[in-house]
N, CA, C and O atoms as CSV, one atom per row, in Angstrom:
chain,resi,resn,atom,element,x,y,z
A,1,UNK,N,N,43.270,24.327,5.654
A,1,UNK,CA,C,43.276,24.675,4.263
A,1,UNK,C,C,43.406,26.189,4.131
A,1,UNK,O,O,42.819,27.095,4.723
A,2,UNK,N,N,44.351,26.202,3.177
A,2,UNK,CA,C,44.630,27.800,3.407
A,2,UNK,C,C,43.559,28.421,1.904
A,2,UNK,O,O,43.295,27.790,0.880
A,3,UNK,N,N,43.037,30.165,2.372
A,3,UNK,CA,C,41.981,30.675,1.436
A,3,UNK,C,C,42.261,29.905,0.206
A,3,UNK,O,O,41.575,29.066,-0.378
A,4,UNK,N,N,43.581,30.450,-0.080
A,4,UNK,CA,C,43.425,30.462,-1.737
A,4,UNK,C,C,43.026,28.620,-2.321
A,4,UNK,O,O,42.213,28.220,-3.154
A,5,UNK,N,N,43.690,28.113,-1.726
A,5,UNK,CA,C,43.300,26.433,-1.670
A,5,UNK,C,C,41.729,26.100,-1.932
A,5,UNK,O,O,41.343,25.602,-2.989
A,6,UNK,N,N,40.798,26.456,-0.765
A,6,UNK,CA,C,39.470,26.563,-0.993
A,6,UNK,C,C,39.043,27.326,-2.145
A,6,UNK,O,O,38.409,26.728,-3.015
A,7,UNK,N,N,39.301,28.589,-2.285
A,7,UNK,CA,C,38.910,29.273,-3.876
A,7,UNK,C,C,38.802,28.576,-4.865
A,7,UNK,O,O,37.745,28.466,-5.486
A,8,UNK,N,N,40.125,27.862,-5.239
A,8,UNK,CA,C,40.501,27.193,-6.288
A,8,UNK,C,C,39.438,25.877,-5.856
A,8,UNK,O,O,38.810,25.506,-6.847
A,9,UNK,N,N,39.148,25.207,-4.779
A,9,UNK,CA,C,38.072,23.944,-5.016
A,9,UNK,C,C,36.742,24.515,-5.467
A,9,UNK,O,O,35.875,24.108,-6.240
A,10,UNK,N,N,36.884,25.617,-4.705
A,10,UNK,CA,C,35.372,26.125,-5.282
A,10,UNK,C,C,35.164,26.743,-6.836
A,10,UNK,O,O,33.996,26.825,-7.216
A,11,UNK,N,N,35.740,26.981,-7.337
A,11,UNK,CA,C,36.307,26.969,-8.909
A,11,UNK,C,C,35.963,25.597,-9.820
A,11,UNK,O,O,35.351,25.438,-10.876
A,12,UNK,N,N,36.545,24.825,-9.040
A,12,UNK,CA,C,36.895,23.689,-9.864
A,12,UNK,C,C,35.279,22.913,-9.598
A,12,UNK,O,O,34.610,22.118,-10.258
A,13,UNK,N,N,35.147,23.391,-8.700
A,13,UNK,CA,C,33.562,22.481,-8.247
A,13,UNK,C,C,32.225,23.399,-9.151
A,13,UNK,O,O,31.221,22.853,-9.609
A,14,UNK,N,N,32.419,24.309,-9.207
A,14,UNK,CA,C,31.745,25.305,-10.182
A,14,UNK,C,C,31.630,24.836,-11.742
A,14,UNK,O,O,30.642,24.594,-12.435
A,15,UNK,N,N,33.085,24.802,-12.034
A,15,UNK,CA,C,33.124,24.576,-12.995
A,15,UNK,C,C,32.691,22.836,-13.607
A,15,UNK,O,O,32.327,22.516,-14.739
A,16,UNK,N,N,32.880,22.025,-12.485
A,16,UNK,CA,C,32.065,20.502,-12.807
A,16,UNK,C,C,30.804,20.604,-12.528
A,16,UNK,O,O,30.233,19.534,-12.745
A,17,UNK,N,N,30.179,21.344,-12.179
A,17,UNK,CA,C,28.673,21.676,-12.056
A,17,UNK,C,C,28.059,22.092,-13.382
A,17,UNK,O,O,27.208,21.474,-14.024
A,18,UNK,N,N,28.678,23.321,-13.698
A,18,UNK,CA,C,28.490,23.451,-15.007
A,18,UNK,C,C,28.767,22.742,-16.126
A,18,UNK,O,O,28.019,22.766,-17.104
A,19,UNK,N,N,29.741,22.130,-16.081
A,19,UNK,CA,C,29.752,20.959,-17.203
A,19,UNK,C,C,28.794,19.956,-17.004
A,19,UNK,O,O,28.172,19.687,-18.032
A,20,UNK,N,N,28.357,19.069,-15.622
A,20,UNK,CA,C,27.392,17.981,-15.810
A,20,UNK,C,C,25.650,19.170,-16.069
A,20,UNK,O,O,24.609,18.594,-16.388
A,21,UNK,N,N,25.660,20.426,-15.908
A,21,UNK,CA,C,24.282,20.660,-15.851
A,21,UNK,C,C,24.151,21.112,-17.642
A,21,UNK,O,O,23.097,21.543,-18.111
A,22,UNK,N,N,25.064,20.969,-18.240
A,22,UNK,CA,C,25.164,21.500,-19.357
A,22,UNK,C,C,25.219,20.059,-20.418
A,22,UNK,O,O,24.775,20.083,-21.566
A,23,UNK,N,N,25.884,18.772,-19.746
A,23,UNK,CA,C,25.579,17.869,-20.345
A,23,UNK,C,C,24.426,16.813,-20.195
A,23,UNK,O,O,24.057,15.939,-20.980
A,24,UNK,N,N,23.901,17.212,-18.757
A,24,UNK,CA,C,22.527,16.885,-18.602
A,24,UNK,C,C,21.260,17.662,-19.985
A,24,UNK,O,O,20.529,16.985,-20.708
A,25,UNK,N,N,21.360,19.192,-19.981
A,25,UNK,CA,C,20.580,19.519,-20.392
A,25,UNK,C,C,20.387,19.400,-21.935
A,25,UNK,O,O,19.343,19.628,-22.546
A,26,UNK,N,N,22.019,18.855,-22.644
A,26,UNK,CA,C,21.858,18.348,-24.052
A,26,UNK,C,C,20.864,17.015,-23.899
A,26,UNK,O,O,19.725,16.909,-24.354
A,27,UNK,N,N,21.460,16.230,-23.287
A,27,UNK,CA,C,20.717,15.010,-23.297
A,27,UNK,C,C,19.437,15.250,-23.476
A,27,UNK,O,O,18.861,14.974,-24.528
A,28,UNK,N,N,18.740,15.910,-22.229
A,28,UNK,CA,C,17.215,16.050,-21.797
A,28,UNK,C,C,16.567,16.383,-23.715
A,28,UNK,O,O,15.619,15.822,-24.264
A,29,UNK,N,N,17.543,17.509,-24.331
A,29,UNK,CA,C,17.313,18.125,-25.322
A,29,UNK,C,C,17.009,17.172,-26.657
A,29,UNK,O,O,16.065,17.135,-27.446
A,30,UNK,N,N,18.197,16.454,-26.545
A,30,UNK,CA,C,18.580,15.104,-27.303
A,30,UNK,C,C,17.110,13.916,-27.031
A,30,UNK,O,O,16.592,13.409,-28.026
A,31,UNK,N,N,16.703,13.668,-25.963
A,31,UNK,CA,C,16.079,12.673,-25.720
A,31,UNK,C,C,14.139,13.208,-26.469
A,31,UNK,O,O,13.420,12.401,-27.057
A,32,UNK,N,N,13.778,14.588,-26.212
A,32,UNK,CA,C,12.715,14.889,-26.708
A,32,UNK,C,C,13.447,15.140,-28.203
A,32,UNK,O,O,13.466,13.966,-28.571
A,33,UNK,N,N,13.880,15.668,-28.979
A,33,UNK,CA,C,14.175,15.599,-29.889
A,33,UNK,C,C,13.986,13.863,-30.935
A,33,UNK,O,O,13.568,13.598,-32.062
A,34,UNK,N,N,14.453,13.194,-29.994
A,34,UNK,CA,C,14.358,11.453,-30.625
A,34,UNK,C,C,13.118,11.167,-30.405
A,34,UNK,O,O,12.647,10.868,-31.502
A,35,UNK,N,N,12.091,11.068,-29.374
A,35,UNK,CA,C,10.722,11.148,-28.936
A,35,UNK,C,C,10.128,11.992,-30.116
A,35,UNK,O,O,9.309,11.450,-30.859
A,36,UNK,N,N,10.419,13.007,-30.277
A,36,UNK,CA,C,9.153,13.631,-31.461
A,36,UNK,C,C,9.253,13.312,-32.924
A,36,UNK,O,O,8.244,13.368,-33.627
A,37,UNK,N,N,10.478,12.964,-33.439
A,37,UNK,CA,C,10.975,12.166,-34.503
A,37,UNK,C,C,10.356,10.435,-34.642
A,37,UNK,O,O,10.145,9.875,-35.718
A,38,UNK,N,N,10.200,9.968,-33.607
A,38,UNK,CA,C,9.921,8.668,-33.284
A,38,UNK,C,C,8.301,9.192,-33.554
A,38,UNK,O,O,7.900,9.289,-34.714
A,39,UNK,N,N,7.762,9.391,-32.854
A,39,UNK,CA,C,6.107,9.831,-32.903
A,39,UNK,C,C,5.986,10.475,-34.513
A,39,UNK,O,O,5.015,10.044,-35.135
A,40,UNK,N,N,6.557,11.108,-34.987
A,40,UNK,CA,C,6.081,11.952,-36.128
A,40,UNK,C,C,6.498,10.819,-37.650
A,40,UNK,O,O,6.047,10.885,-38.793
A,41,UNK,N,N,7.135,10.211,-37.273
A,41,UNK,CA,C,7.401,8.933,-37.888
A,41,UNK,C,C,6.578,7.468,-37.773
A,41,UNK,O,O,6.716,6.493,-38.512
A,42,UNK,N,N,5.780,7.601,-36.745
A,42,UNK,CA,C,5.012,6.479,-36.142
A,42,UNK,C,C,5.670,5.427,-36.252
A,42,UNK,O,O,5.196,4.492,-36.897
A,43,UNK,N,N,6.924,5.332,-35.643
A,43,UNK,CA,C,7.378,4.259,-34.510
A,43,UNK,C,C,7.674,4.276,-33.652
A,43,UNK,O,O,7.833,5.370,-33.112
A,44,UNK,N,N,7.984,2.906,-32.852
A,44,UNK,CA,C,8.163,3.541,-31.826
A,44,UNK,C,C,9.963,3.416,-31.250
A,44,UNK,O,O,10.977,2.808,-31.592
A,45,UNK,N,N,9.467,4.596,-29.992
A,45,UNK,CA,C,10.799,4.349,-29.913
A,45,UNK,C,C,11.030,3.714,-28.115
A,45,UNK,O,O,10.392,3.879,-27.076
A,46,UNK,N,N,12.191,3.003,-28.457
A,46,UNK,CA,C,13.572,2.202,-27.994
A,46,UNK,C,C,13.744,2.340,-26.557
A,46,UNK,O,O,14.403,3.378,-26.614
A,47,UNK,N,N,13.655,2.081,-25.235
A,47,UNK,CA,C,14.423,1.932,-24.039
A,47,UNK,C,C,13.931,3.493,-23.628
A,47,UNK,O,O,14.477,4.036,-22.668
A,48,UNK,N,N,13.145,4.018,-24.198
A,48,UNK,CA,C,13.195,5.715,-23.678
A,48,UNK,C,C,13.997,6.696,-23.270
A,48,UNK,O,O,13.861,7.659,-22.516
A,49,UNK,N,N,15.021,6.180,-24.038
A,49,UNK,CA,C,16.127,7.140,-23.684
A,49,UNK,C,C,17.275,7.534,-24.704
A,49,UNK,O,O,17.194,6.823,-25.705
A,50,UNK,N,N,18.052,8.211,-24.749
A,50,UNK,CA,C,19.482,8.450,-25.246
A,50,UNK,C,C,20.671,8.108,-25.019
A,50,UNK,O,O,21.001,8.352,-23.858
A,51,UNK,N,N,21.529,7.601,-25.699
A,51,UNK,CA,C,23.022,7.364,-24.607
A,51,UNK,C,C,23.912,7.891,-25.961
A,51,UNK,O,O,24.045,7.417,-27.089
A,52,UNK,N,N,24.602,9.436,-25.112
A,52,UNK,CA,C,25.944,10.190,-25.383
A,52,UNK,C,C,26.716,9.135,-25.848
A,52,UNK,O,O,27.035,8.108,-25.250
A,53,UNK,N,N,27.093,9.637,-27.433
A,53,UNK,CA,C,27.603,8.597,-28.103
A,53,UNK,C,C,29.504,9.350,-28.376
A,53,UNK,O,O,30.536,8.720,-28.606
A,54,UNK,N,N,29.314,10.757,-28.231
A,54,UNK,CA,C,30.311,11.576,-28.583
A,54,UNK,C,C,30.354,12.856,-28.052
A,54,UNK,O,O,29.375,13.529,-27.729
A,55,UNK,N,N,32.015,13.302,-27.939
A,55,UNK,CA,C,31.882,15.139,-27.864
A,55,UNK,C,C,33.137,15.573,-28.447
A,55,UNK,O,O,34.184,15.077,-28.032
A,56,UNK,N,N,33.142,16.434,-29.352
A,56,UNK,CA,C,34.204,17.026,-29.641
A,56,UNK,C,C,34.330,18.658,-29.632
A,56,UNK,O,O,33.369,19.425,-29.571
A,57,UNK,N,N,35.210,18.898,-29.679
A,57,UNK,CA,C,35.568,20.717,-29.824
A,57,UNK,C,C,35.231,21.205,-30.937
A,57,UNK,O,O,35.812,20.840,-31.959
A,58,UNK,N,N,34.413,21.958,-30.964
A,58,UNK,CA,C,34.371,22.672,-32.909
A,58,UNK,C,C,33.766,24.062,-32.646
A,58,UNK,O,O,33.054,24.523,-31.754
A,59,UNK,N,N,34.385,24.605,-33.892
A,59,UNK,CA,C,33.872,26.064,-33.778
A,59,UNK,C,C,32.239,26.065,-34.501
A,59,UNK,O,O,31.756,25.217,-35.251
A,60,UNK,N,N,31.708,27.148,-34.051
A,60,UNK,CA,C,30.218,27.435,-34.401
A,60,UNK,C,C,30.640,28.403,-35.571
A,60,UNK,O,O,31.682,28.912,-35.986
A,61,UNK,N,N,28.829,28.397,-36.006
A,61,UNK,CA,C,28.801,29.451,-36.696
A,61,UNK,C,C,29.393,31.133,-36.642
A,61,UNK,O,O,29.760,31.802,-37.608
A,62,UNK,N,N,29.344,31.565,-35.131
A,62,UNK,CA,C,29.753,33.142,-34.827
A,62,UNK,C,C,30.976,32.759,-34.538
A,62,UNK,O,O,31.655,33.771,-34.361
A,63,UNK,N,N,31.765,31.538,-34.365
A,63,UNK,CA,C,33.061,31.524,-34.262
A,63,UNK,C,C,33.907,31.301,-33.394
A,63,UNK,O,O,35.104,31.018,-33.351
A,64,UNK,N,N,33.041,31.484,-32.666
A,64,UNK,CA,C,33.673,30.851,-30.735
A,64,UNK,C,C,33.507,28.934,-30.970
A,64,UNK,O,O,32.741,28.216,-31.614
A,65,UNK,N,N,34.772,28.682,-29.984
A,65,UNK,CA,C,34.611,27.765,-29.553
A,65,UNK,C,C,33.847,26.984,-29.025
A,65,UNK,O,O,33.913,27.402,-27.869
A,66,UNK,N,N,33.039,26.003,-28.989
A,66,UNK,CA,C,31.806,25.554,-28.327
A,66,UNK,C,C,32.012,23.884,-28.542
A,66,UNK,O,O,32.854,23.328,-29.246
A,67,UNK,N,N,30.977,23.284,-27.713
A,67,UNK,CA,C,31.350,21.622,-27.981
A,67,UNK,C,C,29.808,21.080,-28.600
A,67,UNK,O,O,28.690,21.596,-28.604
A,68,UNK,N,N,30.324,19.843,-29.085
A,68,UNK,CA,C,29.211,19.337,-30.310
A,68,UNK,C,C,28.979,17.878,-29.769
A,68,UNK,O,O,29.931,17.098,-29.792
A,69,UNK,N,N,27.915,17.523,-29.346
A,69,UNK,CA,C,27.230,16.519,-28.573
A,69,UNK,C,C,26.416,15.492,-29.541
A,69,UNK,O,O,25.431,16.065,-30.008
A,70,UNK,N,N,26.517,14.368,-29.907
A,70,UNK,CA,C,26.514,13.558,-30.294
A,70,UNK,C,C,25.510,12.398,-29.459
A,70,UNK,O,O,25.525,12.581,-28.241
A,71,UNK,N,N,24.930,11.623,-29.769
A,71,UNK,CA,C,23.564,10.877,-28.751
A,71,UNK,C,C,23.331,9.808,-30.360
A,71,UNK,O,O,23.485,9.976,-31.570
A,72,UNK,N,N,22.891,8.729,-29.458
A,72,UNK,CA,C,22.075,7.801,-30.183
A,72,UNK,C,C,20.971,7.121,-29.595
A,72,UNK,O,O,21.069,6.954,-28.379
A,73,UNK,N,N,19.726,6.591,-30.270
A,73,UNK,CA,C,18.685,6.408,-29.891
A,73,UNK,C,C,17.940,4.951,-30.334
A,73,UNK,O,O,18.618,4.511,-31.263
A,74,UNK,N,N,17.280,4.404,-30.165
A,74,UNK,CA,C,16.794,2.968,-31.060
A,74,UNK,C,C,15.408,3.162,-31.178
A,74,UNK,O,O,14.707,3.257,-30.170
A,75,UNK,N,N,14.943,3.230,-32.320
A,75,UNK,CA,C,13.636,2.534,-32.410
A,75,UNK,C,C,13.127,2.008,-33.362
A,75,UNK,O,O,13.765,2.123,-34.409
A,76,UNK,N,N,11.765,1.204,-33.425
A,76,UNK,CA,C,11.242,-0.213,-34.543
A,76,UNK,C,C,10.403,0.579,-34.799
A,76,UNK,O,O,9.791,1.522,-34.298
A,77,UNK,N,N,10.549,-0.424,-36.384
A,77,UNK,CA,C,8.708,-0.201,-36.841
A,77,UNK,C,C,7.770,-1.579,-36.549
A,77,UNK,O,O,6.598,-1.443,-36.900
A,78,UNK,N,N,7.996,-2.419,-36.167
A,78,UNK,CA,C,7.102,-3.434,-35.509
A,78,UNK,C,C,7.447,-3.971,-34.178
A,78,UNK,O,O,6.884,-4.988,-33.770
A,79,UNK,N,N,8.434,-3.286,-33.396
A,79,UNK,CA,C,8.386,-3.683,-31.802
A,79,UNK,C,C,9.142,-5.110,-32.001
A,79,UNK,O,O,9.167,-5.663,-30.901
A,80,UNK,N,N,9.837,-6.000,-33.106
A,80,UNK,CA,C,10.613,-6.794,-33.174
A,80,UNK,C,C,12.196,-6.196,-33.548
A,80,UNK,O,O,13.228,-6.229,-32.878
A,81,UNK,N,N,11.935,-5.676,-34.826
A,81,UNK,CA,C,13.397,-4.808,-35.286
A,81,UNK,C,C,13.653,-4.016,-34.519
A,81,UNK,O,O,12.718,-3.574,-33.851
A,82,UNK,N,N,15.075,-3.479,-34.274
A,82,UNK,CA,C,15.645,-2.282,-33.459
A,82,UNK,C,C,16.473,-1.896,-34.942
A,82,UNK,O,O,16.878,-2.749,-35.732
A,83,UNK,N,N,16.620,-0.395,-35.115
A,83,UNK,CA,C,17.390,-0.006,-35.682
A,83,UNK,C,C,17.989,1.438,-35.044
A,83,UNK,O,O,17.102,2.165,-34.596
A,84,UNK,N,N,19.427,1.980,-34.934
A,84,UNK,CA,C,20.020,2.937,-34.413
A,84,UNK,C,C,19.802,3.891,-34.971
A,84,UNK,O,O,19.815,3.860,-36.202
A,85,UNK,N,N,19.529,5.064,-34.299
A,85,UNK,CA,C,19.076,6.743,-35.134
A,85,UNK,C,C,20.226,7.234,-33.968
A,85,UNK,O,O,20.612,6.934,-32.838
A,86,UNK,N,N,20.461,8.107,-34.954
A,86,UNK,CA,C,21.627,9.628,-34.272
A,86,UNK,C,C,21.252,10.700,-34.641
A,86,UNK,O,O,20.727,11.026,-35.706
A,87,UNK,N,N,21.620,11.514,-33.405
A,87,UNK,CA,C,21.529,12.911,-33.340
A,87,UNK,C,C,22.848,13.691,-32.782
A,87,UNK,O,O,23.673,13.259,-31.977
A,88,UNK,N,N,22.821,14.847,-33.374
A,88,UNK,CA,C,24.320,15.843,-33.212
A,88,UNK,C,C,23.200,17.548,-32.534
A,88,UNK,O,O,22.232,18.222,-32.885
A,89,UNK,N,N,23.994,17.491,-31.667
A,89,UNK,CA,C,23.635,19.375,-31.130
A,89,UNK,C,C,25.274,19.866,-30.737
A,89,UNK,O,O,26.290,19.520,-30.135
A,90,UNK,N,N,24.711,20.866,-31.517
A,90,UNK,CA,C,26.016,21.866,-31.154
A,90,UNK,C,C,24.846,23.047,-30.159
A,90,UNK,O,O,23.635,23.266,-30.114
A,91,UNK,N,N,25.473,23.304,-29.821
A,91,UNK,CA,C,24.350,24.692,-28.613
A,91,UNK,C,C,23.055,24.409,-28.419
A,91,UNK,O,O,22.109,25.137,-28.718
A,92,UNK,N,N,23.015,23.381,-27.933
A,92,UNK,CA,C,21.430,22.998,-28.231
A,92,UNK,C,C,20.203,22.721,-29.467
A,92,UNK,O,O,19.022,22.373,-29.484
A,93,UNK,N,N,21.222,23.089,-30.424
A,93,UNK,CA,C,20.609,23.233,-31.650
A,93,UNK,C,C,21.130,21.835,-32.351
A,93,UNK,O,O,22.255,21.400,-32.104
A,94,UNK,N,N,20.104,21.083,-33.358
A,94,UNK,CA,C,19.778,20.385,-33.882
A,94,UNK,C,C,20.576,20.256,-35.141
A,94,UNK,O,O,19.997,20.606,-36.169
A,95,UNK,N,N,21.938,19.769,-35.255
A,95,UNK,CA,C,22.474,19.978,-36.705
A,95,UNK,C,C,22.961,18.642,-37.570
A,95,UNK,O,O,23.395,18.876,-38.698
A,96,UNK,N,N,22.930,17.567,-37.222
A,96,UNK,CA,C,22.230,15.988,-38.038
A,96,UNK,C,C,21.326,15.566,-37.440
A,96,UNK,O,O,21.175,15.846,-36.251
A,97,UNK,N,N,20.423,14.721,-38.162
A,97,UNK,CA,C,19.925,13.907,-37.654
A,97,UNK,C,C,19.971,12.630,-38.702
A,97,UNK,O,O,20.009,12.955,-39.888
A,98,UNK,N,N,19.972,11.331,-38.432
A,98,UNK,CA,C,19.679,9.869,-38.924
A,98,UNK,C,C,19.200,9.015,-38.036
A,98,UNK,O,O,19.705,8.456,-37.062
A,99,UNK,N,N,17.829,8.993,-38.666
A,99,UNK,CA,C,16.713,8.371,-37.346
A,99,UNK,C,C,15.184,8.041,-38.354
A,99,UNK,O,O,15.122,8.130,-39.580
A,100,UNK,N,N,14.547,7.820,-37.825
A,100,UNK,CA,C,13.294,7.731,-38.836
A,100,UNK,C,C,12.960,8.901,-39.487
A,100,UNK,O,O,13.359,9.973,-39.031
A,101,UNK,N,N,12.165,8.846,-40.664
A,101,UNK,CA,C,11.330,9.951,-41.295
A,101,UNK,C,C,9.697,10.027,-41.379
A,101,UNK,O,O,9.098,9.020,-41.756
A,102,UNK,N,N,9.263,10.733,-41.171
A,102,UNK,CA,C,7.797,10.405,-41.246
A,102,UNK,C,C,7.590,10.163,-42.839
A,102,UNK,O,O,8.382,10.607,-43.669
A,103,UNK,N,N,6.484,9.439,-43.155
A,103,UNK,CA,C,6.492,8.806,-44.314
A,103,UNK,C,C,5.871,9.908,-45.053
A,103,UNK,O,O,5.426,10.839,-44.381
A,104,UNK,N,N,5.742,9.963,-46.691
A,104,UNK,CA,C,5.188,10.381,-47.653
A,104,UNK,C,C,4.846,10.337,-48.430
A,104,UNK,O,O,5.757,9.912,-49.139
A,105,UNK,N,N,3.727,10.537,-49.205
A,105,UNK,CA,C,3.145,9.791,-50.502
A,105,UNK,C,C,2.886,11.087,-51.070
A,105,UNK,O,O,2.529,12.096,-50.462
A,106,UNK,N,N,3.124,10.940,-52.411
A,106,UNK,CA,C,2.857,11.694,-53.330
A,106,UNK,C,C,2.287,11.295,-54.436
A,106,UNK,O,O,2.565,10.136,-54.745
A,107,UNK,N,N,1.576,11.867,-55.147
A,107,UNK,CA,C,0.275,11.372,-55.863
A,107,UNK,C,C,0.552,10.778,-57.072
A,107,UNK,O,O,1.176,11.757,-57.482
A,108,UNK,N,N,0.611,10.102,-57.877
A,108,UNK,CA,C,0.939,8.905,-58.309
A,108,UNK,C,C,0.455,9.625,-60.297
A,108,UNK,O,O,-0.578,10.275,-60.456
A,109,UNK,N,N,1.019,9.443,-61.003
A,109,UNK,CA,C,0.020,9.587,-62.401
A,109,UNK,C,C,-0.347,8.718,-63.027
A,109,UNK,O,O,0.462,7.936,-63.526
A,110,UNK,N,N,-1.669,8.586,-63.194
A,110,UNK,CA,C,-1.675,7.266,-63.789
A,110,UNK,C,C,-1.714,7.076,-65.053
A,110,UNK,O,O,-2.318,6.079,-65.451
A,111,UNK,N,N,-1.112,7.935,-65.977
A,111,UNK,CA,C,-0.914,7.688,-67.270
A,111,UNK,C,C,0.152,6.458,-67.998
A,111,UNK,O,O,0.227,6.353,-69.222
Protein backbone atom coordinates (compact mmCIF):
# COMPACT_ATOMS: atom_id res chain seq x y z
CA UNK A 1 0.00 0.00 0.00
CA UNK A 2 1.46 3.00 -1.09
CA UNK A 3 1.63 6.32 1.76
CA UNK A 4 -0.82 8.29 0.25
CA UNK A 5 -3.38 5.19 0.03
CA UNK A 6 -3.04 4.63 3.87
CA UNK A 7 -3.52 8.53 4.61
CA UNK A 8 -6.59 8.61 2.80
CA UNK A 9 -7.89 5.18 4.96
CA UNK A 10 -6.87 6.86 7.83
CA UNK A 11 -9.02 9.91 6.92
CA UNK A 12 -11.82 8.07 6.03
CA UNK A 13 -11.60 5.92 9.27
CA UNK A 14 -11.38 9.22 11.29
CA UNK A 15 -13.89 10.57 9.81
CA UNK A 16 -16.45 7.30 10.51
CA UNK A 17 -15.36 7.51 14.00
CA UNK A 18 -16.47 10.77 14.29
CA UNK A 19 -19.66 10.37 12.78
CA UNK A 20 -20.69 7.08 14.89
CA UNK A 21 -19.21 8.97 18.22
CA UNK A 22 -21.27 11.93 17.36
CA UNK A 23 -24.34 9.84 16.61
CA UNK A 24 -23.86 7.79 19.60
CA UNK A 25 -23.66 10.84 21.73
CA UNK A 26 -27.11 12.40 20.30
CA UNK A 27 -28.77 9.32 21.16
CA UNK A 28 -27.20 8.94 24.76
CA UNK A 29 -28.53 12.81 24.78
CA UNK A 30 -31.90 11.87 23.22
CA UNK A 31 -32.44 8.86 25.53
CA UNK A 32 -32.00 11.00 29.06
CA UNK A 33 -33.85 13.68 27.61
CA UNK A 34 -37.08 11.02 27.06
CA UNK A 35 -36.24 9.50 30.68
CA UNK A 36 -36.67 12.93 32.41
CA UNK A 37 -39.80 13.90 30.42
CA UNK A 38 -41.21 10.39 31.19
CA UNK A 39 -40.43 10.82 35.09
CA UNK A 40 -41.52 14.52 35.25
CA UNK A 41 -44.71 13.44 33.64
CA UNK A 42 -45.13 10.32 35.84
CA UNK A 43 -45.16 7.70 33.31
CA UNK A 44 -43.53 5.46 32.52
CA UNK A 45 -41.37 4.98 29.99
CA UNK A 46 -41.10 2.25 27.08
CA UNK A 47 -38.21 -0.47 26.28
CA UNK A 48 -35.58 2.10 27.83
CA UNK A 49 -34.46 3.34 25.04
CA UNK A 50 -34.57 5.54 21.78
CA UNK A 51 -34.54 4.49 18.17
CA UNK A 52 -33.10 7.30 15.49
CA UNK A 53 -36.08 7.95 13.66
CA UNK A 54 -34.34 10.67 11.21
CA UNK A 55 -31.38 12.99 9.97
CA UNK A 56 -31.35 15.71 7.79
CA UNK A 57 -29.01 18.70 6.75
CA UNK A 58 -30.18 22.12 8.06
CA UNK A 59 -28.69 25.23 8.83
CA UNK A 60 -28.53 26.47 12.58
CA UNK A 61 -29.07 29.41 14.13
CA UNK A 62 -25.20 31.05 13.53
CA UNK A 63 -25.59 29.64 10.11
CA UNK A 64 -23.30 26.88 9.50
CA UNK A 65 -24.32 23.82 8.32
CA UNK A 66 -25.01 21.19 10.94
CA UNK A 67 -27.32 17.96 11.06
CA UNK A 68 -30.72 17.62 12.95
CA UNK A 69 -31.35 14.24 14.71
CA UNK A 70 -34.62 13.08 15.14
CA UNK A 71 -35.38 9.88 17.87
CA UNK A 72 -38.56 8.39 19.06
CA UNK A 73 -39.48 6.96 22.32
CA UNK A 74 -42.72 5.00 23.88
CA UNK A 75 -44.24 5.38 26.97
CA UNK A 76 -47.81 4.54 29.08
CA UNK A 77 -49.72 5.91 31.56
CA UNK A 78 -50.91 2.50 32.90
CA UNK A 79 -48.16 -0.02 31.67
CA UNK A 80 -51.06 -1.37 29.15
CA UNK A 81 -51.19 1.66 26.52
CA UNK A 82 -48.01 2.51 24.53
CA UNK A 83 -48.11 5.78 22.95
CA UNK A 84 -45.06 7.33 20.61
CA UNK A 85 -43.22 10.64 21.87
CA UNK A 86 -40.52 12.41 19.59
CA UNK A 87 -37.70 14.29 19.99
CA UNK A 88 -35.52 16.58 17.47
CA UNK A 89 -31.70 17.87 18.49
CA UNK A 90 -29.95 19.91 16.34
CA UNK A 91 -26.31 20.31 18.29
CA UNK A 92 -27.31 18.62 21.06
CA UNK A 93 -29.82 20.97 21.84
CA UNK A 94 -33.41 20.21 22.38
CA UNK A 95 -35.63 21.89 19.61
CA UNK A 96 -39.24 19.71 19.48
CA UNK A 97 -40.45 17.75 21.60
CA UNK A 98 -44.04 15.50 21.47
CA UNK A 99 -44.02 13.18 24.33
CA UNK A 100 -45.80 13.47 27.65
CA UNK A 101 -46.37 16.64 29.76
CA UNK A 102 -46.29 16.76 33.32
CA UNK A 103 -49.74 17.47 34.42
CA UNK A 104 -51.36 20.76 35.80
CA UNK A 105 -54.05 22.05 37.74
CA UNK A 106 -54.99 25.31 38.14
CA UNK A 107 -57.30 26.57 40.64
CA UNK A 108 -60.71 26.32 39.72
CA UNK A 109 -63.44 29.45 40.63
CA UNK A 110 -66.12 28.49 42.09
CA UNK A 111 -68.44 31.11 41.31
Amino acid sequence: MSPLSTLLWLIAGGAAFAWWNAARAAAERAGTLGRNACKAAGVIWLDQSVLASGLRLCRGDDGWLGFERSFRFEYSYDGIDRHVGRLVLRKGQLVSFVGPVAPSVSSIDPR
